[in-house]
N, C-alpha and C positions, 0 to 999 in steps of 0.2 A: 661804687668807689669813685672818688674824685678829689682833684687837688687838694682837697680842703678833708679828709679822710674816708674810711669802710664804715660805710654805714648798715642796718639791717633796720628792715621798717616792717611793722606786723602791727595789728590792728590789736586796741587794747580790749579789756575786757569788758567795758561800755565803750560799746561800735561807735562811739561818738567821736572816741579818740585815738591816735596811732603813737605808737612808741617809736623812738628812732633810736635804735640802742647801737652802741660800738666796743672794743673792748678796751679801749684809750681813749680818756677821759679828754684829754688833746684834739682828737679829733671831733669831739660835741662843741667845745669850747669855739674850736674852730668855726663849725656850722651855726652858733649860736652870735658868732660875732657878725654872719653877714646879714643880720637883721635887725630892727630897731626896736621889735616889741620883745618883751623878755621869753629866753625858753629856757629854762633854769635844768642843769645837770644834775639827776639824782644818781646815788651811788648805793649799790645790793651786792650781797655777796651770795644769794639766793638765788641767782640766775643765773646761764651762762655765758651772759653781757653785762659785763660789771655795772655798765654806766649808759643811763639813756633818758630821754628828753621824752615827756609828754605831751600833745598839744591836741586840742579841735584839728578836726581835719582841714577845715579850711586853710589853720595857722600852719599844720605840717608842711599844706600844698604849697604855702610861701615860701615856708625856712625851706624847702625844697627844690622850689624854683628859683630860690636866688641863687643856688649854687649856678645855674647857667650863665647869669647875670654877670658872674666872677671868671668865667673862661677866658682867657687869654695866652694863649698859645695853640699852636697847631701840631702838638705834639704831645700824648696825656705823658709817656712812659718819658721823655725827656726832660717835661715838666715837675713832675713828682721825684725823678730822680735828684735834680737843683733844688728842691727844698727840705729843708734838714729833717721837720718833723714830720714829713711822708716819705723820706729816704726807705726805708726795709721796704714799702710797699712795690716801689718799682723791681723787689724780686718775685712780686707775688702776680704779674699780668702777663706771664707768660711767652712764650718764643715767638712772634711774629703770632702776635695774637690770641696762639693758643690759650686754650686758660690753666691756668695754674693745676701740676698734676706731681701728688706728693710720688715719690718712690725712691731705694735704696741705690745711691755709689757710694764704695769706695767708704761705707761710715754714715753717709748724709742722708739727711731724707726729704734735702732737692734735688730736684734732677742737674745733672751731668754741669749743662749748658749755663743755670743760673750758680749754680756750686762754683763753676769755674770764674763767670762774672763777679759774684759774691767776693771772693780771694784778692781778684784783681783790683775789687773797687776799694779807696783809701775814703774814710768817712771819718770825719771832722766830727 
């Protein structure tokens, strides 16, 4: 996870290449902008990552390390909260770090803490 979206990275079916699949085509789009050479968003309804990016590993290792390139802030869960198109992510990192742990209140199935945060926060 980072500013820029959830990503899942798994090794394609020729080792040569790594998939970087998301379930929000927003967040490839994102990862694909902080580079200069093309990684083109494909779109499956055959998997259970709608949308992911293929590349040579080399090419993954860059669209991947330019994410650190883009860090500016000192704060991940303040940061993603202030930006509109990772706004829902900042209920998914959990309580002081904890990670994110699904279970029932009250109807919900986030926990307690983020349920109550979730209500309270007004989102544009």
């Amino acid at each position: 996870m980072t500013q820029h979206g959830l990503y899942s990275v798994i090794e394609d079916e020729d080792a040569g290449y790594l998939l970087i699949r998301a379930r929000r085509k927003q967040d490839l789009d994102n990862l694909a902008n902080l580079v200069t050479f093309k990684a083109e968003v494909t779109e499956s309804d055959a998997t259970d990552y709608r949308y992911s990016i293929r590349l040579k590993r080399g090419s993954a290792r860059r669209l991947l390390a330019a994410t650190f390139d883009h860090i500016n802030y000192p704060n991940f869960r303040d940061a993603i909260s202030k930006t509109p198109d990772q706004r829902e992510k900042f209920f998914l990192t959990g309580r002081f770090g904890q990670p994110y742990r699904r279970k029932s209140f009250k109807g919900s199935t986030l926990p307690f803490w983020i349920e109550k945060r979730r209500r309270s926060m007004t989102v544009e």
